[in-house]
C-alpha positions as CSV (number, residue, x, y, z in Angstrom):
1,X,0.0,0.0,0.0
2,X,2.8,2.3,0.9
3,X,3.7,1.7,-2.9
4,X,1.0,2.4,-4.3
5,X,0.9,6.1,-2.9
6,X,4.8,6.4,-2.9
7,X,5.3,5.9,-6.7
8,X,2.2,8.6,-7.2
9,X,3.5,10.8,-4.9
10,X,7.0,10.5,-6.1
11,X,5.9,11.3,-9.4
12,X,3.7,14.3,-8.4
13,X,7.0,15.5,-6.4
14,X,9.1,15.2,-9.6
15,X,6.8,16.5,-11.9
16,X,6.6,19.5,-9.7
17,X,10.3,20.1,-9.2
18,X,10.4,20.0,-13.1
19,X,8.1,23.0,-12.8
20,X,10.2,25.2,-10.5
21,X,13.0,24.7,-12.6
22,X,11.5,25.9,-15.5
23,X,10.2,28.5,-13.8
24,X,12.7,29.2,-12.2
25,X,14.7,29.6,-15.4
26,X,11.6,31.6,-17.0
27,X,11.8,33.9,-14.4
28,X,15.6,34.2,-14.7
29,X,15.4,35.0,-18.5
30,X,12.8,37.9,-17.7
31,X,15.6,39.0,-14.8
32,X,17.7,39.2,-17.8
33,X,15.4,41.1,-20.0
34,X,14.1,43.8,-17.4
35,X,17.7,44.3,-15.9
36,X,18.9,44.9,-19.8
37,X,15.9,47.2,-20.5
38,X,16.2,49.4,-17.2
39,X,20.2,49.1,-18.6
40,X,18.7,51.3,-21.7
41,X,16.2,53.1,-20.3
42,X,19.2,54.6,-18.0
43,X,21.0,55.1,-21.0
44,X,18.9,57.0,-22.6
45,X,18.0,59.0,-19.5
46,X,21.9,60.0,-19.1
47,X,21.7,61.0,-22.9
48,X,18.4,63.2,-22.0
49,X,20.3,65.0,-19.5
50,X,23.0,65.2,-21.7
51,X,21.3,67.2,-24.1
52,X,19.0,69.2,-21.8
53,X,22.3,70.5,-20.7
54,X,23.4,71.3,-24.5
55,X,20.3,73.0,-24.9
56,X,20.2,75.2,-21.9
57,X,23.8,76.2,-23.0
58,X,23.5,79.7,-23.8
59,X,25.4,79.6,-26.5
60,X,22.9,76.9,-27.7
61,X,20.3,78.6,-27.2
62,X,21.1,81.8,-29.1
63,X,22.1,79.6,-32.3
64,X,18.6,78.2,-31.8
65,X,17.4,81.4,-31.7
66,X,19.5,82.8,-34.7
67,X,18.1,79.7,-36.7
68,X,14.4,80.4,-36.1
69,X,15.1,84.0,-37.3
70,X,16.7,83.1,-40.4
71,X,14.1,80.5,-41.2
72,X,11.6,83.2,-40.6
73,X,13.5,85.5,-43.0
74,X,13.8,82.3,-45.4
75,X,9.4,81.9,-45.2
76,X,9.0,85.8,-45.6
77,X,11.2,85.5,-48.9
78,X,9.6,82.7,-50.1
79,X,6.4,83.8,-50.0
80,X,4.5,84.7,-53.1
81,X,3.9,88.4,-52.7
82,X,3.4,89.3,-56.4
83,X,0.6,86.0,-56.4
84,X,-1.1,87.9,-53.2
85,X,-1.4,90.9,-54.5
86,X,-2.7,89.5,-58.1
87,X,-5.6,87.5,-56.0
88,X,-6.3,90.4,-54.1
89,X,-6.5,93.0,-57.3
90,X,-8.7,90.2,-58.7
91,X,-11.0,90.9,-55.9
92,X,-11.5,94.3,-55.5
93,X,-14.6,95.7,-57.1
94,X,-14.6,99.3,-58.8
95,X,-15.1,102.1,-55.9
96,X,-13.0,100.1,-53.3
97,X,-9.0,100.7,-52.9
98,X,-7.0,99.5,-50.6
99,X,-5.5,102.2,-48.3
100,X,-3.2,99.9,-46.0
101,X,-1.9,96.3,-45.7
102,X,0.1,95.4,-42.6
103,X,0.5,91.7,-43.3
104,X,1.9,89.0,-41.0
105,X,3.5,85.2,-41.9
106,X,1.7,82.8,-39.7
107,X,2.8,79.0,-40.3
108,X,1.7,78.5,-44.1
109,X,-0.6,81.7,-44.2
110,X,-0.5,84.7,-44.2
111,X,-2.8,87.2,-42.1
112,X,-3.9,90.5,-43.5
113,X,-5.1,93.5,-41.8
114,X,-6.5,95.7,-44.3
115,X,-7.8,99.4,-44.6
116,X,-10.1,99.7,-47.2
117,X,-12.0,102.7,-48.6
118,X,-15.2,102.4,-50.6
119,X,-17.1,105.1,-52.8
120,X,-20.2,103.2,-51.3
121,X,-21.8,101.0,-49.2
122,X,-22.6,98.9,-52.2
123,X,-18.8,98.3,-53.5
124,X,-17.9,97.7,-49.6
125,X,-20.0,94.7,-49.6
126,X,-19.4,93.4,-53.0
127,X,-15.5,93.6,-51.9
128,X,-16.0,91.8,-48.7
129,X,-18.6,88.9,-50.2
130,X,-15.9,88.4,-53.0
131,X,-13.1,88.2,-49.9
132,X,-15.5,86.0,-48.5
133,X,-16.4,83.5,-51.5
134,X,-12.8,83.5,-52.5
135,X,-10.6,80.6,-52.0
136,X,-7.2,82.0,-51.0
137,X,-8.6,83.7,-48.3
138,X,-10.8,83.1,-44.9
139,X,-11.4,84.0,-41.7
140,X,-12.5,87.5,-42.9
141,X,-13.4,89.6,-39.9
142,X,-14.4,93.4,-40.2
143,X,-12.8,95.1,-37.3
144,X,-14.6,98.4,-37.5
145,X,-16.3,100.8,-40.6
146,X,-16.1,104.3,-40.4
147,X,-17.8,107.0,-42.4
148,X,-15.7,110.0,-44.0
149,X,-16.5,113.8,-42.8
150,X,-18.3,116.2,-45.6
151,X,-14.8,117.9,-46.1
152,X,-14.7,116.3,-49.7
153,X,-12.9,113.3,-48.6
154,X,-13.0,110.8,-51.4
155,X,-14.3,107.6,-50.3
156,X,-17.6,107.5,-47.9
157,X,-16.8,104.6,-46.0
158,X,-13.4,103.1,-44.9
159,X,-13.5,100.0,-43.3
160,X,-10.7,98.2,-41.3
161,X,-10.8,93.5,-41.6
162,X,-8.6,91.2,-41.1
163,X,-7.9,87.7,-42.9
164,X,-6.3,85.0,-43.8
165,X,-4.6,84.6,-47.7
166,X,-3.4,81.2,-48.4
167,X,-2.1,80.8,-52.1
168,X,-3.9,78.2,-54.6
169,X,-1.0,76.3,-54.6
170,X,0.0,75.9,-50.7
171,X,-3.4,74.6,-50.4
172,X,-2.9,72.1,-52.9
173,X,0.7,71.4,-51.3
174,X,-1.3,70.9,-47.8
175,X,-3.5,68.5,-49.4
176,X,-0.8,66.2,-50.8
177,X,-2.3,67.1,-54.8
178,X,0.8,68.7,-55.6
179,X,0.5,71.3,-58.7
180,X,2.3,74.8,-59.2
181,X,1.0,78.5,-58.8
């Protein structure tokens, strides 16, 4: 009888014994793995510090600087002036002139502040529906209107909007269809 739940129980006791070794040696492996990782990840921590401290250099910092200004200088040249100018000529209606233009480069746009004068009401809302319905430009905000005095001033109205003019072809760019001015 003693046999009969010896050789069982000798066989269970193996079988487990098998199992701690191989988990055991499981466990070992992902030892291994998570001492190598935390290896890298401090690694690349000490390379993080290394270049936080490149970059708070001061001398870094004002090449970084230097950079963003000439890029900025790079956009502004790039930009196609004569192709705004064209698109807004295209929309301004008999009556309406442009006084001023104080434009701004913004990312891949660029935003307009206008001062406009108009002969009448009627070409100062034909020139702002065409801004409107027009595709280079959006966001078309009027920031105030005034009316001129009776001293013989040309236009009547003179009205004062913002917006943003983004070429034909940037848009087309943006979208990935390619295509020239």
């Amino acid at each position: 009888m003693a046999a009969a739940v010896g050789v069982p129980a000798l066989a269970l006791c193996v079988g487990l014994s098998l199992k701690v070794v191989r988990d055991r040696a499981a466990t070992s492996e992902r030892r291994e793995e998570v001492a190598q990782i935390e290896k890298q990840l401090a690694g690349y921590r000490e390379k993080r510090r290394e270049l936080e401290q490149y970059f708070s250099n001061p001398a870094t910092r004002l090449v970084t600087q230097r950079a963003a200004f000439l890029n900025g200088i790079i956009d502004e040249r790039s930009f196609p002036w004569t192709q705004f100018f064209l698109d807004l000529e295209g929309h301004l209606p008999g009556g309406v002139r442009v006084l001023s233009l104080a434009p701004s480069l913004a990312g891949d746009h660029l935003e307009v502040k206008l001062q406009v004068g108009a002969l009448s009401d009627k070409s100062k809302l034909e020139f702002l529906e065409n801004l409107e319905k027009a595709p280079q430009f959006s966001a078309v905000e009027l920031v105030s209107e005034s009316r001129a005095s009776k001293n013989g001033e040309r236009d009547v109205v003179e009205v004062n909007l913002t917006a943003e003019y983004r070429p034909v072809f940037a848009r087309r760019k943006a979208a990935g269809t390619g295509g020239g001015p």
